[in-house]
C-alpha positions as CSV (number, residue, x, y, z in Angstrom):
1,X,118.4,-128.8,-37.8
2,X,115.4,-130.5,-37.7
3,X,112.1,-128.4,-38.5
4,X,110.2,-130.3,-36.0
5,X,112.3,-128.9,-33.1
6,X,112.7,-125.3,-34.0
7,X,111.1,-123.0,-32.1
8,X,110.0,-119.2,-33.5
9,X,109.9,-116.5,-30.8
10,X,107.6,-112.9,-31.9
11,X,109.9,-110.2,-32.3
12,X,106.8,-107.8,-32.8
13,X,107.8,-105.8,-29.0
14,X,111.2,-104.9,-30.7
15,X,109.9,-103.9,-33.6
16,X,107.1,-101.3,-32.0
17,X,110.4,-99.8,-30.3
18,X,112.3,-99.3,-33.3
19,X,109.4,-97.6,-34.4
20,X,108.9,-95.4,-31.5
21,X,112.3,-94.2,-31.8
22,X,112.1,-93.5,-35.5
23,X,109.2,-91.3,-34.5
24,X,111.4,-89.3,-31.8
25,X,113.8,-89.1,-33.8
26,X,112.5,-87.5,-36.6
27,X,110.3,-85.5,-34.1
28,X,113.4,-84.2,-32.3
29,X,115.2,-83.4,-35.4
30,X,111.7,-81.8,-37.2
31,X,112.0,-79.5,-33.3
32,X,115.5,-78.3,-33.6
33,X,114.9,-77.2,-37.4
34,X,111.8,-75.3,-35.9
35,X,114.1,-73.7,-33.5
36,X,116.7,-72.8,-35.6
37,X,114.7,-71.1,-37.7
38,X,113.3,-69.4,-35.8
39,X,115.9,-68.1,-33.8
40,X,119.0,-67.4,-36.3
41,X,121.2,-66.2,-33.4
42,X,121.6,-69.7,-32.1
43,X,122.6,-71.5,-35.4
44,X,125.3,-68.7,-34.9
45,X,126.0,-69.7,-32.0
46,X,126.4,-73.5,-32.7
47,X,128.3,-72.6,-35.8
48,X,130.9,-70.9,-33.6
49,X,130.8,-73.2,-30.9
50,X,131.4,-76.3,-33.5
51,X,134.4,-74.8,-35.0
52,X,136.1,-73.7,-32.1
53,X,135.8,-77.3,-31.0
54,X,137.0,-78.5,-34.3
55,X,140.0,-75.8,-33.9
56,X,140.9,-77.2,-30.3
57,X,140.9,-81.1,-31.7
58,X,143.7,-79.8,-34.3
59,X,145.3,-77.8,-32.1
60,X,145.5,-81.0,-29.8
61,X,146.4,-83.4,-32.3
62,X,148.9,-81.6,-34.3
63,X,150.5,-81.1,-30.1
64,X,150.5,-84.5,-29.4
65,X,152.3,-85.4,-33.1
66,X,155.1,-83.2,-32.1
67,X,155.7,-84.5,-28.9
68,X,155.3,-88.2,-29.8
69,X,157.7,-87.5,-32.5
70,X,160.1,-85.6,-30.8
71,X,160.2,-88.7,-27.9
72,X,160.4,-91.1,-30.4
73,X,164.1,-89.6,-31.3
74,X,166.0,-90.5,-28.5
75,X,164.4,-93.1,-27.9
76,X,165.0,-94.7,-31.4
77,X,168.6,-93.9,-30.2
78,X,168.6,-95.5,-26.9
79,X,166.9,-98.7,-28.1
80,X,169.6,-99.8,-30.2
81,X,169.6,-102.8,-32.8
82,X,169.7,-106.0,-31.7
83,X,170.8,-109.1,-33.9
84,X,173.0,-112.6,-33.4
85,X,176.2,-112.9,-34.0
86,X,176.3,-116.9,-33.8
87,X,173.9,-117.4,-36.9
88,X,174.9,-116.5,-40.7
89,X,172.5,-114.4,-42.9
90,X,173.6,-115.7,-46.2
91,X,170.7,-116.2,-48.9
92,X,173.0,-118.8,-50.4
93,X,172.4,-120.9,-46.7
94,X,168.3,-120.7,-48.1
95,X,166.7,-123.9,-48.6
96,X,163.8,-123.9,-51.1
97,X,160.0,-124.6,-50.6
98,X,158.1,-126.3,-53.1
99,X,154.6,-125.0,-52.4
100,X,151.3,-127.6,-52.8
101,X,149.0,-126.7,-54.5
102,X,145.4,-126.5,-53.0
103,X,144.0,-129.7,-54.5
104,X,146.9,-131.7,-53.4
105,X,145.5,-132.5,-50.1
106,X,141.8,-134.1,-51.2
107,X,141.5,-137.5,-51.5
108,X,141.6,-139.3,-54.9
109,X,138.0,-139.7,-56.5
């Protein structure tokens, strides 16, 4: 790349935004720790709603597990296996492979 033909763009508008939602952020987050303590009922309330949440995606999953597992039985059995009956398996028919090693393929200095 030549330096006479670069070109630098200002990335000073995405930086402002980054920093504006830093600022939210943290505002949002500085909000809901004034709310919640203030009200203590609600952290309750979260609390409870959170881990019957948490409850229901176990519940669910562990569900699913069964049932995938419990289809996967006959159909393991219907499938079958499948190999030929034309070609021989023997490790004595193997031929050997000499590897290269990686500096075989530069060219001599």
């Amino acid at each position: 790349m030549d330096p006479s033909k670069t070109q630098k763009n200002s990335t000073a508008g995405s930086a402002v935004g980054i920093a504006i939602g830093a600022v939210l952020i943290i505002a949002a987050v500085a909000a809901l720790a004034y709310l919640l303590y203030t009200n203590s009922q609600l952290l309750d309330d979260i609390i409870s709603i959170v881990l019957i949440a948490i409850v229901a995606i176990v519940v669910i999953a562990v569900g699913a597990a069964l049932v995938i597992g419990i289809v996967a039985i006959p159909v393991y059995g219907m499938k079958g296996e499948v190999y030929q009956t034309d070609m021989s398996y023997d490790l004595d028919d193997v031929d050997s492979v000499e590897s290269k090693g990686k500096d075989d393929d530069r060219p001599a200095r």
